[in-house]
C-alpha positions, -999 to +999 in steps of 0.1 A: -152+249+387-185+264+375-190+301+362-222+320+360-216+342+331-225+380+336-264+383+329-264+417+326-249+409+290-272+396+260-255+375+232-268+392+200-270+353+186-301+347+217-328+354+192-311+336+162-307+303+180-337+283+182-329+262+150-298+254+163-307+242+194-340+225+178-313+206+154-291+194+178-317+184+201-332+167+174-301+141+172-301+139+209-333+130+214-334+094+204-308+082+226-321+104+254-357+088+252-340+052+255-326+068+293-361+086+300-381+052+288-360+033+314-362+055+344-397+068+343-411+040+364-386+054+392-399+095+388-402+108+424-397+084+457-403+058+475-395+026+452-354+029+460-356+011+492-319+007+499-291+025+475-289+003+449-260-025+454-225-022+438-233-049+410-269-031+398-268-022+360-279+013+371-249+019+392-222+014+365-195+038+360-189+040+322-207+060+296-243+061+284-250+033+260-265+054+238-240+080+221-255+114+217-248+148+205-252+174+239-270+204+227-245+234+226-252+264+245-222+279+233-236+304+219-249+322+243-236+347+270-268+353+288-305+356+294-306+389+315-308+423+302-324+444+322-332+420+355-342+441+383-320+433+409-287+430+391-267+408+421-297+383+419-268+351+406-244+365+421-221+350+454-220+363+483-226+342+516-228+363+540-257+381+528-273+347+524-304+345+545-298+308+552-261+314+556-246+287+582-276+264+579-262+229+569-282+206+550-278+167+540-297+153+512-298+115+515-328+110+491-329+103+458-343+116+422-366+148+430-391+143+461-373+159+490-341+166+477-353+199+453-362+212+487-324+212+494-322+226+459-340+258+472-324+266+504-290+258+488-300+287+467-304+308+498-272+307+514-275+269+529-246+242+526-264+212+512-244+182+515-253+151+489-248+117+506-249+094+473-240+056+477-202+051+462-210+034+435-231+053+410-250+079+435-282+090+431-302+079+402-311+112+393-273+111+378-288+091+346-319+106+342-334+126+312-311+135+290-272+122+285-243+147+287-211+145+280-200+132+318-211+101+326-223+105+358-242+136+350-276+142+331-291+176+320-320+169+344-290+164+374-268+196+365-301+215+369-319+201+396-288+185+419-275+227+419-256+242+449-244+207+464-210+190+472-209+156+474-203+128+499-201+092+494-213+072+522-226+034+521-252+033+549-256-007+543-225-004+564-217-001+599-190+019+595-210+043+569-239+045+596-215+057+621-201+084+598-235+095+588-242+098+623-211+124+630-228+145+599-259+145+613-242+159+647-230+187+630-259+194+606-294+213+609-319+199+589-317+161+567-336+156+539-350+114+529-375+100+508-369+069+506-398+041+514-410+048+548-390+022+573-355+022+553-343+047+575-351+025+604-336-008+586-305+007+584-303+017+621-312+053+611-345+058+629-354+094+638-353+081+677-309+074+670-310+107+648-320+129+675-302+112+699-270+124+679-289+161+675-315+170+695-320+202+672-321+182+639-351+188+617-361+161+595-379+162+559-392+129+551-409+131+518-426+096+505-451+088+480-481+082+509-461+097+542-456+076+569-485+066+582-516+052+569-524+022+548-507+026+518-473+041+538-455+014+524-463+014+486-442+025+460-445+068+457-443+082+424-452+118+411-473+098+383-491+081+408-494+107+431-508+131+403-535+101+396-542+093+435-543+129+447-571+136+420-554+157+396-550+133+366-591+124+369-591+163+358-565+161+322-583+157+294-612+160+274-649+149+288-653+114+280-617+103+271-588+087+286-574+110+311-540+124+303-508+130+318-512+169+335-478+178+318-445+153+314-428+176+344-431+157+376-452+182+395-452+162+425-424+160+432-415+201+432-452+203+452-440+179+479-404+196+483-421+231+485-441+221+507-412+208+520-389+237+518-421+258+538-420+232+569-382+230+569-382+271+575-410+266+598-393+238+618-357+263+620-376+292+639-394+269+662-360+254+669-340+290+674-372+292+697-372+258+717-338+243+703-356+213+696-358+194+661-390+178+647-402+159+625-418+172+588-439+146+570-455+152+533-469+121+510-465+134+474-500+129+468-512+150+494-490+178+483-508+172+453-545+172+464-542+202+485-536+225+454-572+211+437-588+242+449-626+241+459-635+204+448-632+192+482-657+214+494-683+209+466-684+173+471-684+171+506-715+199+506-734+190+471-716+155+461-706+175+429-678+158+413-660+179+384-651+162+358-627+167+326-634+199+309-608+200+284-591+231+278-620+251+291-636+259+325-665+250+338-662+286+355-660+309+322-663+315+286-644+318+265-619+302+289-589+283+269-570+275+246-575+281+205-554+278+176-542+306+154-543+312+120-503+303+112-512+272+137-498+284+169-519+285+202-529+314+230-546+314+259-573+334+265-595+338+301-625+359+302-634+353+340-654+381+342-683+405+321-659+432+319-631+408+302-652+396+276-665+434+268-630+439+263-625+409+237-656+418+218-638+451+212-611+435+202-628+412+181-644+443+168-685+430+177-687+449+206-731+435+202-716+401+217-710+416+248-745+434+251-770+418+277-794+410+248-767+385+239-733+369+259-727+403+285-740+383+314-717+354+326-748+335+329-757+338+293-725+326+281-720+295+307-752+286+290-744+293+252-709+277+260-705+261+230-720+293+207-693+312+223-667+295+223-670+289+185-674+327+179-638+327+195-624+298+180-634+315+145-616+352+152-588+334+169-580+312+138-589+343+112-559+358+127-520+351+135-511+344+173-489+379+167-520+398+156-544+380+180-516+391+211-514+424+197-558+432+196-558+412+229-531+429+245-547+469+232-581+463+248-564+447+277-578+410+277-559+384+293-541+366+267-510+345+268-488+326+239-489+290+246-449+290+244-427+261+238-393+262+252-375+274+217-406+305+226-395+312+261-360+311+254-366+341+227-390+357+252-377+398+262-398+393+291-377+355+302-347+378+292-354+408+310-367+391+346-337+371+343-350+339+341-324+316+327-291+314+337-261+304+317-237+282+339-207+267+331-205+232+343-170+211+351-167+186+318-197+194+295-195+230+292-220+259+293-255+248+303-287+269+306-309+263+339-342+280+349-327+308+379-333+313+412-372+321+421-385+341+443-367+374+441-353+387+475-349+423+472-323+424+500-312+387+499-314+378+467-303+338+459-276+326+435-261+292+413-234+285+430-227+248+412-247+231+391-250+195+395-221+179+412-196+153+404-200+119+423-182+123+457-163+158+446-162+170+481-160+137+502-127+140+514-134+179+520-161+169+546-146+140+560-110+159+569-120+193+576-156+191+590-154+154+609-114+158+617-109+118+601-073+113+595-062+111+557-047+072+565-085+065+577-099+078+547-080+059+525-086+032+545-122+041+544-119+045+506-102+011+499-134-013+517-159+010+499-174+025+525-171+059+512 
């Protein structure tokens, strides 16, 4: 059973807590690497071709090898004080604006199936078909809890499912996934383009069994093209969509744009968008279709105008650090009690603004830096003048002379900042869920806002198969004796 705790309520220990979470993590952290280390080659989709077979070492049952210390969230009641729309987490269906949609997940790990995540917080049934033995993969990766069969990164990002065992190496398991599909709306894959087909599950036999079936297939390359077939993951999507060219400093190794796969979440909201696009052309048509995104893709289309200055001037950008080619000063500096903030001065009257702050109000004359012409070409000169007031100064009394001349400025926060953040507090940004054998865990909420239909948590990240017999009794009328039967040769 899982309880979302009443954010309306603040713990007066929210503020108090980051050493203790920073400690516990701390001893957590080693053992959890060992699980990250393993599975990073398999971020994103496309490599599992099949589910993996009974006798894989990834598919075992038992605890984590390494023993670890879950970090406590005990101590917290909730993140929300004053969140605009009070009812945001809380349950109720029929207000749902995606209420009687039913989605199955097949995929695994992140590519696809967070697009179930999100309409699952709007009112739709999402359905996680896992493979009997072990499930999704996603189950034992990031960082071990206290369930075996459940990582932080799964409670979080496996929210607002039930889950269904099915083996679809099987026969029998094809046949049963076929009377799902018959009475679902939209199915969700990402496995390598063909696997579908190999196991007799080709989108010609789905819509034969629903003619009004929309299909997500998320892949690393989509389905056509050269490179269909390759392995798809966010790393390399980040790095073949042009993104990772852009990390880093002029002249160095690239870097990684973050350790989140943000391919992944592109491709499923990309996802989610053509999902909701494909529902109203079937309430239209009553026909289902087909949506089709390669991570990379999803990727590449965010890279705003470097596309077009190629193709017209064959400019190609290059790493700029944490500046912009665009403006000065236009990044990130270091504070005097060695914190970070952001600061974008896009335009003349922004950096009028910081010279006030800064107290030279001359720098912003057009003698000197006023014109964003003169400063693109004193880059360096100017940016040095910042780095200088920024690190004479704390990052509280840098906000604070920012903030009163209204220049945009932002604290480069870590997560022990956002989670004593009034502003992460007050918007309601983290929810406090209590999850069925590890306790109360704390999850990034619902986003976007719905005034009128707001979403909600639900569950966070299910046990392996928790609903199976549910679906397979009430929704595909199967006989108890057959699912036992079905139970004891392991196809579900």
């Amino acid at each position: 059973m899982y309880v979302i705790k009443d954010r309306r309520r603040v713990s007066a220990k929210v503020t108090s807590m980051g050493g203790e979470i920073m400690a516990k993590g701390a001893r957590s952290a080693k053992a959890a690497s060992q699980t990250i280390t393993e599975t990073e080659q398999t971020e994103g989709s496309g490599e599992t071709t099949s589910p993996p077979a009974p006798d894989s070492t990834d598919m075992g049952g038992g605890e984590p090898e390494a023993s670890v210390t879950p970090v406590a969230f005990s101590t917290i009641d909730t993140f929300a004080a004053e969140a605009p729309f009070a009812e945001r987490s809380s349950e109720n269906p029929d207000r749902m604006p995606l209420s009687g949609i039913r989605v199955i997940d097949v995929g695994n790990f992140l590519a696809g199936p967070y697009a179930a995540s999100i309409l699952g917080e709007f009112g739709a049934e999402v359905l996680k078909v896992e493979h009997p033995i072990g499930g999704d993969p996603m189950r034992r990766f990031g960082t071990p809890t206290t369930r075996h069969d459940a990582t932080l990164a799964w409670l979080s990002e496996a929210r607002n499912r039930k889950s269904v065992t099915i083996d679809l190496r099987q026969r029998e398991g094809v046949e049963l996934f076929l009377k799902l599909v018959a009475k679902s709306d939209v199915l969700i894959e990402n496995f390598r383009p063909g696997t579908m087909e190999e196991w007799g599950l080709g989108w010609d036999v789905l819509r034969e069994a629903n003619p009004g079936l929309v299909m997500l297939r998320v892949s690393g390359y989509g389905q056509t093209g050269p490179y269909r077939r390759r392995s798809g993951f966010a790393h390399i999507a980040h790095a073949f969509g042009g993104l990772s060219y852009l990390a880093g400093f002029p002249g160095e190794t690239p870097v990684l744009p973050g350790t989140a796969p943000l391919g992944d979440y592109m491709a499923s909201l990309f996802g989610a968008i053509g999902i909701l696009l494909a529902l109203r052309h079937k309430e239209k048509t009553g026909r289902g279709q087909v949506i089709d995104v390669g991570i990379y893709e999803a990727v590449f289309r965010l890279l705003d105008e470097i596309a077009a200055a190629y193709g017209l001037f064959g400019k190609i950008r290059e790493r700029e650090g944490s500046g912009s080619f665009i403006a000065v000063p236009h990044g990130h500096f270091r504070t005097k009690d060695d914190k970070w903030v952001a600061i974008a001065c896009t335009t003349d009257k922004m950096f009028e603004r910081l010279a006030e702050a800064m107290e030279r109000p001359e720098l912003a004359s057009p003698a000197l830096y006023g014109d964003q012409r003169k400063r693109l070409a004193a880059r360096d000169t100017v940016n040095q003048i910042t780095i200088e007031w920024v690190g004479s100064l704390t990052r509280d009394e840098v906000m604070q002379r920012c903030l009163e001349k209204e220049v945009p400025v932002g604290p480069l926060n870590s997560i022990a900042d956002i989670f004593n953040d009034e502003h992460f507090r007050a918007r309601g940004n983290l929810a406090c869920v209590e999850a069925e054998g590890v306790g109360e865990v704390v999850v990034p909420n619902v986003v976007p806002t719905l005034s009128e239909t707001p979403g909600r948590i639900t569950n966070l990240g299910p046990p392996l198969g928790n609903a199976t017999y549910e679906v397979f009794r009430e929704l595909l009328n199967i006989s108890a004796d057959e699912i036992k039967r079905l139970r004891s040769r392991k196809i579900i």
